[in-house]
C-alpha positions in Angstrom: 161.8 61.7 49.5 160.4 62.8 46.3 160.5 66.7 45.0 156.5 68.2 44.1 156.8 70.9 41.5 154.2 72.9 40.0 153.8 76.5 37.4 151.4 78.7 39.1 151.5 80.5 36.0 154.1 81.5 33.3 154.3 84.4 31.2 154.6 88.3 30.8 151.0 89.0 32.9 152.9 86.6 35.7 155.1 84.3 36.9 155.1 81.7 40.0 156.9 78.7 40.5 156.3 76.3 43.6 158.8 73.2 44.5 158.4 71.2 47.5 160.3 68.4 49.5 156.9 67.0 51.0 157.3 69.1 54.0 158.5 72.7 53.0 158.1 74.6 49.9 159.2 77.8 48.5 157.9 79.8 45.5 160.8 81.3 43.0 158.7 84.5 42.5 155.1 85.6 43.0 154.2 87.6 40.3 150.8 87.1 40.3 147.7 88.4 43.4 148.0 86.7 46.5 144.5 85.5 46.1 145.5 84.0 42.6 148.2 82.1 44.8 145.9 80.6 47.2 143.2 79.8 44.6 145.8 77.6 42.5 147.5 76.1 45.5 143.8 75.2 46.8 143.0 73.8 43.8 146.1 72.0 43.3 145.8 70.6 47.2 148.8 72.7 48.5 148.6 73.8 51.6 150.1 77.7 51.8 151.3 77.0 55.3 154.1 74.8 53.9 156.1 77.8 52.0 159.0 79.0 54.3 160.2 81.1 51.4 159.7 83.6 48.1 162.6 84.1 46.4 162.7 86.4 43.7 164.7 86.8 40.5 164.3 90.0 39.5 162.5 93.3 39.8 160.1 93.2 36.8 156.1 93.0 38.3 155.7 89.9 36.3 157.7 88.5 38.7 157.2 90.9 42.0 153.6 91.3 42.0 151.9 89.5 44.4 155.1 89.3 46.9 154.1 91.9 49.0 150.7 90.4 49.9 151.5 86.8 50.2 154.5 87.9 52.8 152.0 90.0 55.2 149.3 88.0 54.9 151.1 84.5 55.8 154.2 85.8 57.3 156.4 84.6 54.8 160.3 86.0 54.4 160.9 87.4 51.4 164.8 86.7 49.6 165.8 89.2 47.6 169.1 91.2 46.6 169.4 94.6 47.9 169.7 95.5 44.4 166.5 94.5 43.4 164.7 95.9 46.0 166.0 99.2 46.0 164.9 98.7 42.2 161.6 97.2 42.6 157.7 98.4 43.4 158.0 96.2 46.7 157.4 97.7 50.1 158.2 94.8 52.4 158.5 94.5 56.7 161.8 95.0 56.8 161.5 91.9 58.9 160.7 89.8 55.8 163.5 90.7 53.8 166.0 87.9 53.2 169.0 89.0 51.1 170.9 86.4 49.5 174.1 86.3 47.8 174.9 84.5 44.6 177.2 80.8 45.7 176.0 80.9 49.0 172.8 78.2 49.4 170.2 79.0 51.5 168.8 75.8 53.7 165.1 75.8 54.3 164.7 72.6 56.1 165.2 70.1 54.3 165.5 72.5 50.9 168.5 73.9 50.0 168.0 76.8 47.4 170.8 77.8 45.3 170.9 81.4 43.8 173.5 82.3 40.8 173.6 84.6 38.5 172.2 85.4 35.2 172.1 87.5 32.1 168.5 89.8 31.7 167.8 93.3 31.7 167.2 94.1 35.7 169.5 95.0 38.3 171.1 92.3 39.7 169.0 88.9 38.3 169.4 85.5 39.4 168.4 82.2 39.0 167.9 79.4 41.2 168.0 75.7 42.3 166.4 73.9 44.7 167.5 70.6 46.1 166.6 68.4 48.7 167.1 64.4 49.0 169.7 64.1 46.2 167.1 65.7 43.4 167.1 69.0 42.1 164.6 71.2 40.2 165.8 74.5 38.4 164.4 77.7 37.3 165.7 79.2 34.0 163.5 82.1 32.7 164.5 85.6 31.5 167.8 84.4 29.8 169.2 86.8 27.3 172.4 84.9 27.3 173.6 81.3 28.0 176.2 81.8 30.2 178.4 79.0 31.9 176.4 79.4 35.6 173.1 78.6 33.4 175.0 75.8 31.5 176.4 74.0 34.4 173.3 74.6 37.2 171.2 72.8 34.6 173.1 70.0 33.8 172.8 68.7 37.5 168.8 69.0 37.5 166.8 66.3 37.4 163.7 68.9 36.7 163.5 72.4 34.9 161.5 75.1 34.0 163.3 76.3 30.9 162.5 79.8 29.4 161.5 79.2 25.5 160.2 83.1 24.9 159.6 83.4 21.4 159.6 81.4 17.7 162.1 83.8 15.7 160.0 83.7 13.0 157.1 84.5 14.7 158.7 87.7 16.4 160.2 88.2 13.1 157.0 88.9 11.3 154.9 89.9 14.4 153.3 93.7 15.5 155.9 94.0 18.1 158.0 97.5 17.5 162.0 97.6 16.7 163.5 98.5 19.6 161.4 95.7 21.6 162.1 92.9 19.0 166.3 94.2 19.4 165.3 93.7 23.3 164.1 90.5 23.2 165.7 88.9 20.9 169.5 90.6 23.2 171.7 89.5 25.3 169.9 90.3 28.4 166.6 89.7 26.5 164.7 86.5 26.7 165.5 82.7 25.2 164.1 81.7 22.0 162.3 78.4 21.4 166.0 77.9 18.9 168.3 78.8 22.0 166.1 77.3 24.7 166.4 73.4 22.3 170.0 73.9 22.4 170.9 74.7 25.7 168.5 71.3 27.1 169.8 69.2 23.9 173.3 69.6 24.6 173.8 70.4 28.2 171.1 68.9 30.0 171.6 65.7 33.2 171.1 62.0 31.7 168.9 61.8 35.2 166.5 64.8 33.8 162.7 63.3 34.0 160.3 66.9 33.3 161.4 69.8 31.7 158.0 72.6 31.9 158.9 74.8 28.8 157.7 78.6 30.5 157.4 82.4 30.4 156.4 81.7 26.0 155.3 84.6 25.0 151.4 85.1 24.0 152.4 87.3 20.7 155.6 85.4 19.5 154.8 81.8 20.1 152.4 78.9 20.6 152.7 76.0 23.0 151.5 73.3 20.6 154.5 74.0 18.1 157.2 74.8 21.1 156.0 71.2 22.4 155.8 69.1 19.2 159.4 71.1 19.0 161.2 69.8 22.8 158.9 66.3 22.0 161.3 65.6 18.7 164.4 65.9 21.1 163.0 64.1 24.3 164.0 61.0 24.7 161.8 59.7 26.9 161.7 63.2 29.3 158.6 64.5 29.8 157.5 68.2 28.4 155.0 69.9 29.5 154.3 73.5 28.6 153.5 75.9 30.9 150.5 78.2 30.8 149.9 81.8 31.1 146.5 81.4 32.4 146.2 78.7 35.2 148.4 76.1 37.0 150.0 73.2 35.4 149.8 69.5 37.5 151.5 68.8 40.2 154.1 66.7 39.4 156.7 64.2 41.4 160.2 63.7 41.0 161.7 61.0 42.2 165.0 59.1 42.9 
């Protein structure tokens, strides 16, 4: 059984990632409306009956915002450290809320979701695989570090949505103000396009098929030159790069 992955959106005004076995599906955060949410899924022939989960990284809206919605609208549990929460804008059922603890896989049907922990500037952030069928798809946005959880999660992924934030130059030059080019560019900051073609060059499975480059920023970076970029180093994977304004295909990933 194949895994179906697909961006919802990517970037700092939202971020929503959906992967699916075929016959469940959870999103790895919902930061953007619930009506957004439908309207992609709709468009992208995903019914919203078929996610059994949101599980979010961290407290940051871009990754919270539509979470609240989406769970009282379609009764969907919400998995989530007590940490974040207590830190976060989120006013949940308390019969939605899912905590999770990092090492210890959750099992949504067929799904297995595994949460570990990562470096970024929030209270307790995580990261997260999902398996099902001998495939795995990971999500790896809001790096500031690449610690050994991030190196060794993504080596066993046959799909990825890798965080490649900013062109140093770019950010170098840009409007943005000290203190938030010394935050970015930190150890609980964000991945550069430098760092992100690294970590995938040297760590990444010999079974990888898709890596979706995601979360670039819209000041700091452009997707042609992060893709011509990943493209150089491919061998024969296929990049795609993630927008900020609308949902990417849905794409298959198979045995």
């Amino acid at each position: 059984m194949p895994l179906y992955i697909t961006s919802l959106n990517s970037g700092s005004n939202g971020n929503c990632y959906y992967i699916s076995n075929g016959e469940e599906a959870v999103l790895i955060d919902a930061g953007i409306s619930c009506r957004e949410t439908e309207r992609r899924m709709i468009r992208l022939g995903l019914p919203i009956r078929d996610v059994r989960g949101i599980f979010i990284t961290h407290e940051h809206t871009d990754h919270t915002r539509g979470a609240e919605v989406l769970s009282r609208k379609h009764g969907i549990p919400i998995y989530i450290t007590e940490a974040t929460y207590r830190h976060s804008r989120l006013n949940l059922d308390p019969q939605a809320i899912r905590p999770f603890s990092p090492g210890s896989p959750v099992h949504i049907g067929g799904l297995r979701v595994n949460p570990f922990p990562k470096w970024h500037d929030a209270s307790e952030p995580h990261s997260f695989t999902i398996s099902s069928n001998g495939l795995t798809a990971g999500v790896f946005t809001d790096i500031g570090t690449v610690c050994e959880q991030v190196i060794h999660h993504l080596g066993q992924c046959q799909a990825a949505f890798l965080e490649a934030n900013y062109d140093e130059e770019m950010l170098e030059r840009g409007r943005y103000p000290l203190y938030l080019k010394r935050r970015i560019r930190g150890a609980e900051g964000h991945l550069s396009n430098d760092q992100a073609l690294k970590l995938f060059t040297t760590h990444r499975s010999p079974s990888m098929q898709l890596l979706v480059l995601s979360h670039l920023s819209a000041e700091n970076n452009h997707p042609q030159l992060v893709h011509e970029l990943f493209n150089q180093h491919a061998n024969g994977i296929k990049i795609v790069v993630a927008s900020r304004y609308e949902e990417t295909e849905l794409f298959c990933i198979l045995d």
